[in-house]
N, C-alpha and C positions, 0 to 999 in steps of 0.2 A: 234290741230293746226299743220300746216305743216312745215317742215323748208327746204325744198326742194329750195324754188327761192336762190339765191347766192345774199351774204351782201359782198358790193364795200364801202370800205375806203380811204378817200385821206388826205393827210398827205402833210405839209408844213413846211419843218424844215430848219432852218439859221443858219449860225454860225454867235453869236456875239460877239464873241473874237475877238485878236488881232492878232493871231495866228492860225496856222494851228493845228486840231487834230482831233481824231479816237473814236469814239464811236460804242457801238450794241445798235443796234433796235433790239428790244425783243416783239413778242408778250405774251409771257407767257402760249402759247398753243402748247399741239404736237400729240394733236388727232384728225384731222379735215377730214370729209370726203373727201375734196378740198379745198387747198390751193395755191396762188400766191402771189407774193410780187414783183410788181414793182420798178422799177426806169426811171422817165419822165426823157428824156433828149432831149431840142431840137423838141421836139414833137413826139418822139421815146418813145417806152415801150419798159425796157431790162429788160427781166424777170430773177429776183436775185435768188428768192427760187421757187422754184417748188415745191410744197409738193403734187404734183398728179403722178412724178416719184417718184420711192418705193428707188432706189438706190441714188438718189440726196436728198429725203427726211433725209433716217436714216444717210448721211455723216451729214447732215446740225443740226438733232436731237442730234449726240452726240457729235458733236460737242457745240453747245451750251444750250443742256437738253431740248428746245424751240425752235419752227417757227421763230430761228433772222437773222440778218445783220451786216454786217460790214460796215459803216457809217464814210466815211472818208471827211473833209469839211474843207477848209480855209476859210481865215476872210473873213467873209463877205458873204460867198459862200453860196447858197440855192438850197435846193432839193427836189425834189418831190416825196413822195412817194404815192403807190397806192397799196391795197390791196385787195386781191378776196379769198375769202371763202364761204365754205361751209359745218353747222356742221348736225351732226345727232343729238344734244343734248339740244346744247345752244349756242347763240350768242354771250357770256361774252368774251370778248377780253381785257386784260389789258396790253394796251400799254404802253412799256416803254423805255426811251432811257438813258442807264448808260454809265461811263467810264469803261474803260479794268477792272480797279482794283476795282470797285465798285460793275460792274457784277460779276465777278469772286469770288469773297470774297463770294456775297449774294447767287453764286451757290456753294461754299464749307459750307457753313455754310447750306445753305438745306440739302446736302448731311449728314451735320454731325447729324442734325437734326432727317433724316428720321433712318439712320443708330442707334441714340442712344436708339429712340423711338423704333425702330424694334425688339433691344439686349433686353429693359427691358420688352418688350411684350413678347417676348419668354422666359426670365426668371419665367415671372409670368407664364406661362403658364403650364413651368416644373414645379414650385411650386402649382398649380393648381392641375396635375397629382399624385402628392407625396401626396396632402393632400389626393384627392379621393383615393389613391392605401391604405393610413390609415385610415382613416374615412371609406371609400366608400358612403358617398354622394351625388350625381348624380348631385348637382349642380353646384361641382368644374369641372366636365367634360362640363355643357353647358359654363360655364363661359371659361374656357380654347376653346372651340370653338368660342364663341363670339371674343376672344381676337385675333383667328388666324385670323378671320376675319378681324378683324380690323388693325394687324400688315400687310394683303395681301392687304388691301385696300390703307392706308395710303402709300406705294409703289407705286401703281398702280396711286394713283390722283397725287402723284409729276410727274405722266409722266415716269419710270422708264422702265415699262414694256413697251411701248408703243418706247422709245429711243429704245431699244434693240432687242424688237423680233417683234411688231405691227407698225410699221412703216409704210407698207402698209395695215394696214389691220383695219379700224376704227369702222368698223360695228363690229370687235370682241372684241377692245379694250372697246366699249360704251357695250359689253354683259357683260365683266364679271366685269367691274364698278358694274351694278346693279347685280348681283351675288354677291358680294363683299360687298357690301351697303345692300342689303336684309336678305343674310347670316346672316352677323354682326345684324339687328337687331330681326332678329327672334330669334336668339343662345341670345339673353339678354335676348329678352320677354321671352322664357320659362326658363334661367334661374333665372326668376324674381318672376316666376309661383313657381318653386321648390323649390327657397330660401325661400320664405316668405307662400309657400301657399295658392296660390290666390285661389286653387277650395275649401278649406273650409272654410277658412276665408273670403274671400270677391269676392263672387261667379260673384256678378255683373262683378267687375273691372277681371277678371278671362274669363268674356267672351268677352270683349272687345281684351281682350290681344290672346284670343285663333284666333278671328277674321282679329287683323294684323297678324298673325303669318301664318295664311293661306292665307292670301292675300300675304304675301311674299313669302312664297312657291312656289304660285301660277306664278307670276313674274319668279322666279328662276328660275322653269322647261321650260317657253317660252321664253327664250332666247338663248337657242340654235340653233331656227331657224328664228330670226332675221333678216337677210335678206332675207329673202320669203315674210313677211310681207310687207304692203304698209306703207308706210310712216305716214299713219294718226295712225295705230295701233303702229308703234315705238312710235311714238311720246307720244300716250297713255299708251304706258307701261312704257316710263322712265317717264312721270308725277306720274303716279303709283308707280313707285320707292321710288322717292323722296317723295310722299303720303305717304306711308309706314314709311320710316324711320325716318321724322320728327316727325308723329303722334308716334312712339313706343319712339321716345327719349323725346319727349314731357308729356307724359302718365308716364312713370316710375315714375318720382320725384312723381308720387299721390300717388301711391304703398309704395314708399320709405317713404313719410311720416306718411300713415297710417302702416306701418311694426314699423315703428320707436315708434308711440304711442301704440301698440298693443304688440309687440313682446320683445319692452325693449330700454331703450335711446341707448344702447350698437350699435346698429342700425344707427346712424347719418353720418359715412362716405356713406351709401349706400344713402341714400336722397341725403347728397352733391355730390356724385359723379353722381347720374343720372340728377340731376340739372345742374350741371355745364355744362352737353354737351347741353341739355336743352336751357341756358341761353347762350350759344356759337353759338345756331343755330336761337335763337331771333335776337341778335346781326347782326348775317350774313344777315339773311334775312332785317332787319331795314336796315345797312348798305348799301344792295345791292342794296336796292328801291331808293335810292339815297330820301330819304327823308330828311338827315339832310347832305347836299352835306361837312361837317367836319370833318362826320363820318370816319375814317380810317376801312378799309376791307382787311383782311389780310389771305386766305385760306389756311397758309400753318400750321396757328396756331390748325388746327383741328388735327395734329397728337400729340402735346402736350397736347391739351383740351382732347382726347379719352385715353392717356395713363393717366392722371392726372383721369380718369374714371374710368379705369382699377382700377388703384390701390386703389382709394376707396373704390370699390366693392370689390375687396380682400383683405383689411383690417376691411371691415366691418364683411365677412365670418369667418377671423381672429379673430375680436370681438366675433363674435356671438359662436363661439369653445372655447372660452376662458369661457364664461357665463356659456354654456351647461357643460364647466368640471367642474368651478364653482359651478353649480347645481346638478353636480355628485358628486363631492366631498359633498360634503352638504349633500345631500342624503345619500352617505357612512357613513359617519361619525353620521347620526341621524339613520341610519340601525346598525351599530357598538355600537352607545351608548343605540337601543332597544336591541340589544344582551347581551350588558353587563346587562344592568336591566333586563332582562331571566333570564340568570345567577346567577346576584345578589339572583333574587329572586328564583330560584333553588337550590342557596346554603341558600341561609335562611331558604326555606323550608326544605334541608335537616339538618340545624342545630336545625331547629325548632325539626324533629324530632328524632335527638339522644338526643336531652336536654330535650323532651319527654319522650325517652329513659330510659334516667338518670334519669328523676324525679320521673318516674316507679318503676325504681331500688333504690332511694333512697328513696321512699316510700314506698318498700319492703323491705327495710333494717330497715328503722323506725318501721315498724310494727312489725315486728323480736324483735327488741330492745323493744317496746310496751308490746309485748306479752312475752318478758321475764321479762322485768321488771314487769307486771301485776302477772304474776307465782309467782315472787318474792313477789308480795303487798300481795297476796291471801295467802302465806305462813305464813307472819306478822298479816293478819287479822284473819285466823285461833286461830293464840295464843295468841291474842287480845282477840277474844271471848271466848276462855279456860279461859283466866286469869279473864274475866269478870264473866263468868260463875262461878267461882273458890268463885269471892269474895263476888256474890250476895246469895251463898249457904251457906257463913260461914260467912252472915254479916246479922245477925238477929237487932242487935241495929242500922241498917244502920250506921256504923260509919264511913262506906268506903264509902258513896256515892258519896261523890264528886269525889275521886281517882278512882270510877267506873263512874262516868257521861262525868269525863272527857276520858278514856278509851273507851266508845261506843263512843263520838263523834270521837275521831283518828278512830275507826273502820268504822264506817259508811263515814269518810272523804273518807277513801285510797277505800273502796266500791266502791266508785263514780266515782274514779279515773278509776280503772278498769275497771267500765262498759264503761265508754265514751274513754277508751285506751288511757288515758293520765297518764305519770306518769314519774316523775324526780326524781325519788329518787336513782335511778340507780348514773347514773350521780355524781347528785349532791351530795350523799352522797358519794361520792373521796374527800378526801381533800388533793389528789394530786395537783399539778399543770399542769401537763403533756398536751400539746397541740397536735392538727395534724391541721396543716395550711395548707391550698390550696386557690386554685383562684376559683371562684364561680360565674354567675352570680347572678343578685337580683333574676330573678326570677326562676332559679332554689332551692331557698329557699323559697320564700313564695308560689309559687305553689303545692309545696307538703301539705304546712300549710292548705292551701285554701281547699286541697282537705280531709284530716283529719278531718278537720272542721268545712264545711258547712252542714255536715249531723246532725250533732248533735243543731249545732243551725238551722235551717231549723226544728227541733223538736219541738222547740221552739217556733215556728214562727218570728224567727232572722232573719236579712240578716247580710252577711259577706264580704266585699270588700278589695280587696289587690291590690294595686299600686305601679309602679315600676317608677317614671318619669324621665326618660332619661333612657339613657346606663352607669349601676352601675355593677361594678366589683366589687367583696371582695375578701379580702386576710383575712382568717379568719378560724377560727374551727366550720364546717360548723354544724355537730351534733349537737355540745354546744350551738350554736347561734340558733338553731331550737329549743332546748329543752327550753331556756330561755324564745323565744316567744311561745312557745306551753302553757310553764304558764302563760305568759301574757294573751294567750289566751282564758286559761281557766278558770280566774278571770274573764274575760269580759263576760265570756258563765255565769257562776255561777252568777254574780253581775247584768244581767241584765236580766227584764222582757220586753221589745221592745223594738221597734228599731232596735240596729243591735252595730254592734262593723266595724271598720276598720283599716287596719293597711299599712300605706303609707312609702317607702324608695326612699331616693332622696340621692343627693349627699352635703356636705357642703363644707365649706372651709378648713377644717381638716380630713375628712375622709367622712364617711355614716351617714346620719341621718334617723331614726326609729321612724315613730309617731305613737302610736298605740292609737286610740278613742274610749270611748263605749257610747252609752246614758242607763247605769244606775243610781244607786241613787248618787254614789259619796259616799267620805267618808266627814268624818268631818276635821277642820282644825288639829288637832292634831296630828287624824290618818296619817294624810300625810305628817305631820310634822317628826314622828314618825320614818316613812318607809324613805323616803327621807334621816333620819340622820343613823347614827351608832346605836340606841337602839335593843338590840337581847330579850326584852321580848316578850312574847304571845301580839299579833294582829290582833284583828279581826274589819272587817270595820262593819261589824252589827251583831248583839245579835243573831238578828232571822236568822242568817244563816250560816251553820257548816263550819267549818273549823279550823287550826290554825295559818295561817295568814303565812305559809310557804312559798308557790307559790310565793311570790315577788322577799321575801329575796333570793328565790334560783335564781331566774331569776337573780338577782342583783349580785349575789356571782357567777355566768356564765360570765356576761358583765363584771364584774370585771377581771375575769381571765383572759377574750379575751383584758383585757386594754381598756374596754372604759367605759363608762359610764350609769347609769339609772334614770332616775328622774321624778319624779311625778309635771307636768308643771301647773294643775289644776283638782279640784275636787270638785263637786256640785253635783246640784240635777239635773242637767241638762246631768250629764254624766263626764266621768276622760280622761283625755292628759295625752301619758305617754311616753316621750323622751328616744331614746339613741343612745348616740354616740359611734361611733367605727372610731378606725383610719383604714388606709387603706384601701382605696375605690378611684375610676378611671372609668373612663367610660370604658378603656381599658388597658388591660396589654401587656407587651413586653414578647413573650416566651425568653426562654434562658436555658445554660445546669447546669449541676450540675458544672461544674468546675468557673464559672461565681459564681455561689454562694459561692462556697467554699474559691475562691478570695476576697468576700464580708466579709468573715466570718473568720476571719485568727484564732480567740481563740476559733473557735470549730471544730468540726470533722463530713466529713458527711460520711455517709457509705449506701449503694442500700441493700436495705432489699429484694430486688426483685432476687440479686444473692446473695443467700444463702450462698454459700462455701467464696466468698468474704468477706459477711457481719459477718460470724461470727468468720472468719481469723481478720479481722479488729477488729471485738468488742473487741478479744481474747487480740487482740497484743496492744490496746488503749493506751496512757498516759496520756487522758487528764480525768478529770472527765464526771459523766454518765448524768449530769445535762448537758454537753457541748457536747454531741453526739446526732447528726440527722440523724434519718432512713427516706430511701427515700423510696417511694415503691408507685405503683398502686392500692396497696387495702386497701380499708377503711372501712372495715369492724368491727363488733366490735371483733369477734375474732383478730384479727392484734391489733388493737388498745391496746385490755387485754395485750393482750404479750409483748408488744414493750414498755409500761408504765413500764415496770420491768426492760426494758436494756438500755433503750436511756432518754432523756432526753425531748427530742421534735420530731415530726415524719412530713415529708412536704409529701403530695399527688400528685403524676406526674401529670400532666404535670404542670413544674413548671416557675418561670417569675419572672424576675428581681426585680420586685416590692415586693416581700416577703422579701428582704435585711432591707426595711424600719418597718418593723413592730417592734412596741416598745419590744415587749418580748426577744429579741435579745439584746439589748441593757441592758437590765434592770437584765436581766442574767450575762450579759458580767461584769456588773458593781459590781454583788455581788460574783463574780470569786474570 
């Protein structure tokens, strides 16, 4: 449609006061390709404004920002006004006639308007920048161009630019309006594309948006020669304009709402904010049709509605940076706690294998002590079978049989022993008291067992199980407490024809508890009555099967020494439960040094057997007794162990831990001081 023919206004205004006074007629417009403003007088046209002179225009423009008048009327007085224009754009004229101070005020208050909206557009814009130069995002840069748009535009539609430099000149002032309108919404649509996505998430709405975005392009680039065109193609290009940027402010809020269900609620200023221009350009449009003639229309509210847009959409970017570091951090922190569990389990694996290590070596130290104590049985058995031999030669009336039947069964017992590498009589025949206490786990003690002694019952066709449940620490004399169950253990191998034996260590309320199970035959109620008390006679649980009933009592007279306990909890045909307590026991212990202990211990004396020249300046120079002297030392061997029984009283194994202050033998010494 064309808008070439010129639109004639006529105007009938009266003063109905009582008095004389001054008003402006304002049209509200100051981009018109031709403009006049009559005053009928008399049947005279004296033309007030000119807006077709470029120098009587821009006096008249900044003077009052608007095509107005000065309007001067006594009571009663009436005048005619007459208007002629001609726009390149649109015919919207909104007449209006205010007082000096009514105008004034409503043009200082646009000005402060457009100025405040201008200041917090370019804030955001440099905060725009700041984020893209840390981030590097690319959508804070279309955003920050959308903005410059829109802070160049909202200037330009109050007429700014047009007061000051386009006064004559409308056809440039109507180009870079849709430059400015198009800009602004291409620089959203793509960055609406970049923000949320749109080519793989929602490829459709993606090409809708690529589609205005070259439509607006398109616009942009042809308006530079604007006036070459004919009138019907201006007229089509700023419909096109306005096509453009109502469908891209229209469109976003779809985007926004599907970014907002898809991407995270964190998302709802960017819906509200593209809604709200949305919902400001229904409004205008409703308003302007004059459909609800109550409706108020007010254009100057679009530089508040687009900065109230701005800042949505960069508080939603805001949001969504907040989330994404949320989600890094989150990430860090589940990449941080799989590293610790690496770790963890790096150092477990490598605990696993020094306590490997150690049970190697403490399994080569048992066999050691095995194999001397076996030397030792094999020396005894020799002169067993002398002395048997001795008596079966000079015992014609059998008188000595029994003192010989019972002499072959001791031999044939400690035989047995030897063959399957068990044997406490090393040990146990000390009737020292002498300890070496250290910290241990469970299962660096039953693991060495486990492995002693699944071959020998595997002979058998036994099984053999050992269980540790939880994390059990002992503070304890780790040899003695192996050798006590080695005879347990080997009551169970002897006493049973299947099945199997097990032997379970948990923690209780007092220290470690020790279950050892067999399914053999069981003793009788006596037997276990027997064993459980104080009786030191000969014990045997059955006729048919050799031994002297020792293996218990030694086990017993071990657990004793360590200060805890042995008991026989039940005994059938079904199989024997055989309890013991030990104090001192922790899922974990606190290391600590020797002076920590020595603080613990004020009536005895420690001395490092590990610095010789020390420890035997110290032994040398003593005053307390040898019963109250602790050798500290790394080695636990049995050679160390022979030696140090003869100087010290008690001997602790490095690395050592606060929790050894608690153990009863310390006390119990302290007390027969």
């Amino acid at each position: 449609m064309s808008l070439r023919p010129k639109t004639t206004a006529l105007l009938r205004v009266r003063n109905a006061g009582d008095k004389s006074a001054a008003w402006i007629f304002t049209t509200g417009r100051g981009s018109l390709k031709y403009f006049r403003l009559y005053e009928v007088q008399d049947g005279r046209f004296d033309l007030t404004v000119d807006g077709a002179d470029a120098a009587s225009a821009s006096r008249n423009l900044r003077t009052y920002q608007a095509f107005s008048s000065e309007l001067v009327l006594d009571p009663g007085q009436e005048k005619i006004l007459v208007i002629d224009f001609l726009s390149e754009n649109s015919t919207y004229m909104p007449l209006r006639i205010e007082t000096y101070g009514s105008f004034f005020k409503a043009r200082r208050e646009n000005i402060a308007m457009v100025s405040g909206v201008v200041i917090a557009v370019v804030v955001l814009i440099l905060l725009n920048f700041l984020f893209f130069s840390i981030t590097g995002h690319r959508e804070f840069i279309w955003l920050a161009i959308a903005q410059a748009f829109f802070a160049l535009n909202t200037v330009h539609s109050e007429g700014y630019f047009t007061i000051f430099f386009l006064a004559d000149a409308p056809l440039l002032g109507v180009a870079i309006e849709e430059i400015f309108k198009c800009g602004f919404a291409a620089a959203m649509a793509q960055f609406g594309r970049s923000f949320v996505g749109t080519r793989q998430r929602f490829p459709k709405r993606d090409l809708v948006l690529r589609t205005l975005i070259g439509a607006a392009l398109a616009i942009m680039l042809l308006q530079p020669g604007l006036w070459l065109y004919p009138p019907g193609l201006r007229s089509a290009l700023h419909i096109g304009g306005w096509f453009v940027a109502v469908a891209v402010a229209l469109f976003l809020p779809f985007i926004g709402f599907a970014a907002m269900k898809q991407l995270g609620r964190q998302l709802w200023p960017l819906f509200v904010g593209w809604g709200s221009l949305a919902a400001f350009i229904i409004y205008a449009a409703v308003a302007s049709m004059g459909i609800f003639s109550w409706l108020p229309i007010n254009w100057h509210l679009s530089g508040p509605v687009g900065l109230f847009e701005s800042l949505m959409v960069t508080l939603a970017l805001g949001l969504n940076l907040k989330k994404i570091q949320g989600d890094k951090l989150e990430a860090d922190s589940n990449y941080a706690r799989s590293m610790e569990e690496r770790v963890a389990i790096s150092e477990q694996a490598a605990r696993l294998a020094k306590e490997k290590a150690f049970a190697l070596e403490t399994v080569n130290s048992q066999n050691a002590l095995l194999h001397a104590s076996g030397h030792d049985s094999r020396q005894v058995i020799l002169a067993l079978n002398s002395a048997i031999g001795v008596l079966k030669r000079g015992d014609g009336a059998s008188a000595h049989g029994e003192l010989t039947a019972m002499l072959q069964s001791s031999a044939d017992y400690l035989n047995e022993i030897v063959s399957t590498t068990i044997s406490g009589a090393n040990i146990v025949g000390d009737d020292t008291d002498f300890l070496a206490l250290s910290s241990f786990r469970a299962q660096a003690l039953v693991e060495p067992l486990a492995m002693m002694f699944r071959t020998p019952f595997a002979g058998k066709k036994l099984t053999l199980t050992v269980q540790v449940e939880g994390e059990v620490t002992l503070v304890s004399d780790k040899p003695l407490l192996m050798r006590a169950l080695a005879n347990l253990l080997s009551n169970c191998y002897h006493y049973t024809e299947r099945g199997g034996a097990s032997l379970t260590i948990g923690t209780g309320a007092s220290g470690a508890a020790i279950h050892i199970r067999d399914s053999g035959r069981g003793m009788s109620p006596a037997i276990m009555h027997a064993l459980n008390g104080d009786d030191t006679g000969r014990l045997r649980g059955h006729a048919d099967v050799g031994g002297t009933g020792s293996g218990f009592r030694s086990a017993k007279r071990l657990i004793e020494r360590l200060s805890g306990s042995l008991e026989i909890l039940s005994s059938d045909s079904s199989g024997t439960l055989i309890r013991i307590l030990l104090p001192c026991a922790w899922p974990e212990v606190t290391p600590c040094d020797a002076e920590t202990i020595q603080a613990g211990l004020p009536d005895w004396q420690l001395l490092d057997f590990d610095q010789r020249a020390a420890f035997e300046t110290g032994l040398a120079g003593s005053t307390v007794a040898k019963r109250q002297i602790i050798a500290l030392s790394y080695d636990d061997t049995t050679v160390t162990r022979s030696r140090l029984r003869n100087q010290v009283g008690l001997m602790i194994i490095k690395p050592i831990c606060r929790e050894l202050l608690g153990h009863p033998v310390f006390a119990a010494r302290s007390e027969n001081v």
